[in-house]
C-alpha positions as CSV (number, residue, x, y, z in Angstrom):
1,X,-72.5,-31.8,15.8
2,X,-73.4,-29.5,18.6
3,X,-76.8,-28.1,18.9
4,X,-76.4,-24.3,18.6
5,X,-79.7,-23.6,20.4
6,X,-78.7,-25.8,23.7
7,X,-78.9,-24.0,26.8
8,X,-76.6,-24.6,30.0
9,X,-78.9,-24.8,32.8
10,X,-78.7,-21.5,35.0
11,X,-76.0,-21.3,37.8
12,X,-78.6,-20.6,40.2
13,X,-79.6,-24.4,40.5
14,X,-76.6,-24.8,42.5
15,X,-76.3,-23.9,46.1
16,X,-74.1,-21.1,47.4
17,X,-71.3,-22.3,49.2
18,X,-70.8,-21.1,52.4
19,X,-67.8,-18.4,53.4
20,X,-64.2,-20.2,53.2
21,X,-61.5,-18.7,55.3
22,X,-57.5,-18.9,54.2
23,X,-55.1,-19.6,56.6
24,X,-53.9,-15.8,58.0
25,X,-50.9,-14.2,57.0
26,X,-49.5,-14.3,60.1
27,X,-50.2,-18.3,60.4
28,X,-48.1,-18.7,56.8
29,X,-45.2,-16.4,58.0
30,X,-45.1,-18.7,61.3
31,X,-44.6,-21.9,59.3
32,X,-42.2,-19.9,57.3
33,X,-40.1,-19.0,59.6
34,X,-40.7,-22.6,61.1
35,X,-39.3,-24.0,58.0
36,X,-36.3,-21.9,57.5
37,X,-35.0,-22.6,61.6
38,X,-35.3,-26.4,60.8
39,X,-33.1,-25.9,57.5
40,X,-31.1,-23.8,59.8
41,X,-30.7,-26.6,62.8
42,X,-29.6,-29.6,60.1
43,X,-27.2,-27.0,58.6
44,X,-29.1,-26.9,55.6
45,X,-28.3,-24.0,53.2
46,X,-31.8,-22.9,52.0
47,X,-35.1,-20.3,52.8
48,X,-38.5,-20.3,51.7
49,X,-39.3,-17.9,49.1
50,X,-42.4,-18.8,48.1
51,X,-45.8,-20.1,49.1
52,X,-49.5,-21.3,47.7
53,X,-52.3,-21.7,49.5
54,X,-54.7,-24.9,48.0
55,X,-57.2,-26.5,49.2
56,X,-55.6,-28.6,51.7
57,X,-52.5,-28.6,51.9
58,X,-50.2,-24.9,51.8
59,X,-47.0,-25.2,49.4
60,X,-43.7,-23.7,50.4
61,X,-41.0,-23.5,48.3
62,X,-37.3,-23.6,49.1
63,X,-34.3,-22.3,47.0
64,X,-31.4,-24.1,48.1
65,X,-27.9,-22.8,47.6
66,X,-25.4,-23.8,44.9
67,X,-24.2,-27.5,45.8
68,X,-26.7,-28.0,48.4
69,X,-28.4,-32.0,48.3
70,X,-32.0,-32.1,47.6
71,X,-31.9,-35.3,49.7
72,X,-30.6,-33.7,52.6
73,X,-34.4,-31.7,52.6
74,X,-36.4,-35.3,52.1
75,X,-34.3,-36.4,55.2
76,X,-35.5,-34.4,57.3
77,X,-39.3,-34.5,56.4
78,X,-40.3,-36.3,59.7
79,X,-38.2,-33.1,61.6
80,X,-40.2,-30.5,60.0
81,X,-43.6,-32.3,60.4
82,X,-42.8,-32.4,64.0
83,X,-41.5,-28.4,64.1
84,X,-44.9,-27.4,61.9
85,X,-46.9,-30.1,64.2
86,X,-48.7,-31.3,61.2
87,X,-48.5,-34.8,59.7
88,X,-48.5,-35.8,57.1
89,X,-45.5,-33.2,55.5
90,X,-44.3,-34.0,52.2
91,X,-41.3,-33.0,50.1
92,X,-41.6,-32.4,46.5
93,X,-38.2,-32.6,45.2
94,X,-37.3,-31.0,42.8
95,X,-40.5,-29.0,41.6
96,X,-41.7,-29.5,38.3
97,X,-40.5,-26.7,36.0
98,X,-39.3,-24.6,39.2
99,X,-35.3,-24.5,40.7
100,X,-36.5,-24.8,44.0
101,X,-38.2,-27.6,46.8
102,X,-41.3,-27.9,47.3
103,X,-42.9,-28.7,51.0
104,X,-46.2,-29.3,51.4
105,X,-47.9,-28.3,55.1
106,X,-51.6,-29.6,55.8
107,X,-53.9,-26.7,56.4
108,X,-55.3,-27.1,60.1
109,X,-58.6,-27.3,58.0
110,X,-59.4,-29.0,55.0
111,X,-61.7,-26.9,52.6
112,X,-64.0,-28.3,50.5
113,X,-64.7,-27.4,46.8
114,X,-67.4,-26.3,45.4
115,X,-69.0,-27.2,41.9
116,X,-70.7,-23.3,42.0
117,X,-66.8,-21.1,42.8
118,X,-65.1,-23.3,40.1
119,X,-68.0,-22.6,37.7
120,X,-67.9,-18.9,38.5
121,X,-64.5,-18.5,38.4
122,X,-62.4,-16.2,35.2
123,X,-60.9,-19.7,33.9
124,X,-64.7,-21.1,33.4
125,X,-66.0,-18.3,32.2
126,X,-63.3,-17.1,29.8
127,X,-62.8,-21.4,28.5
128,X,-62.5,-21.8,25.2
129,X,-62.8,-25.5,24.9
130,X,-64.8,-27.8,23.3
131,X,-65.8,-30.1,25.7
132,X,-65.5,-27.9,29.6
133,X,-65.1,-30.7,32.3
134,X,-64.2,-29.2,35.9
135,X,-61.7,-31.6,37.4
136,X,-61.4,-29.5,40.8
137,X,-59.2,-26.4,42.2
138,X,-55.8,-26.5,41.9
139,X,-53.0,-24.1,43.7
140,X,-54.2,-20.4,43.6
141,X,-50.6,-19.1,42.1
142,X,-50.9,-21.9,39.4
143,X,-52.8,-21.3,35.5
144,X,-56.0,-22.4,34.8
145,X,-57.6,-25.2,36.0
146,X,-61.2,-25.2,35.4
147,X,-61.8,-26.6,31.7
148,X,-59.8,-23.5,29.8
């Protein structure tokens, strides 16, 4: 039985984390547009039409036409790590719940996560569970993530 008069110690015991930069707009168009000319080049019918930005990695997401192989995009993973000059590219295919591919581009610098955002986030705050646990961030277009 829970003790109604329990206290979570004050958020203020946690440091504040310094400033986190995205990657720029202009840096996620670029790999876009990367992208689509490598789908392009291996006659590929397909584009990007979406993307997420996590904490490592940025997720573009490719509809591919009627009839079009989602094999034919894992083939060429080592082509567009090479175009994006990245490594470690990886193709999520097909995405979970989603009609389209999923490629996943390291950001040119890892950000770290910290225990203070996550607790101030809306899905903290607004958690209705029982027991809260904080597992980490997930994708910034994606649903809760933080114990709700």
């Amino acid at each position: 039985m829970p003790n109604p008069d329990y206290q979570l110690p004050d958020i203020d015991l946690l440091s504040v984390p310094p400033h986190r930069e995205d990657e720029t707009t202009a840096e996620i168009f670029r790999k876009r547009d990367i992208i689509n000319r490598t789908l392009r080049e291996f006659d590929i019918a397909g584009e990007v039409v979406d993307h997420t930005i996590g904490p490592r990695v940025t997720r573009f997401e490719i509809m591919l036409a009627p009839g079009v192989r989602v094999k034919k995009v894992a083939q060429i993973t080592d082509n567009l790590a090479m175009n994006l000059g990245a490594t470690g590219v990886r193709v999520l295919a097909p995405m979970r719940g989603r009609k389209t591919v999923g490629v996943e581009a390291p950001q040119p610098v890892a950000k770290a996560v910290f225990m203070r955002d996550l607790m101030e986030s809306e899905a903290w705050k607004d958690g209705k569970k029982q027991i809260p646990i904080i597992l980490g961030e997930t994708w910034k277009s994606t649903g809760c993530s933080v114990g709700c």
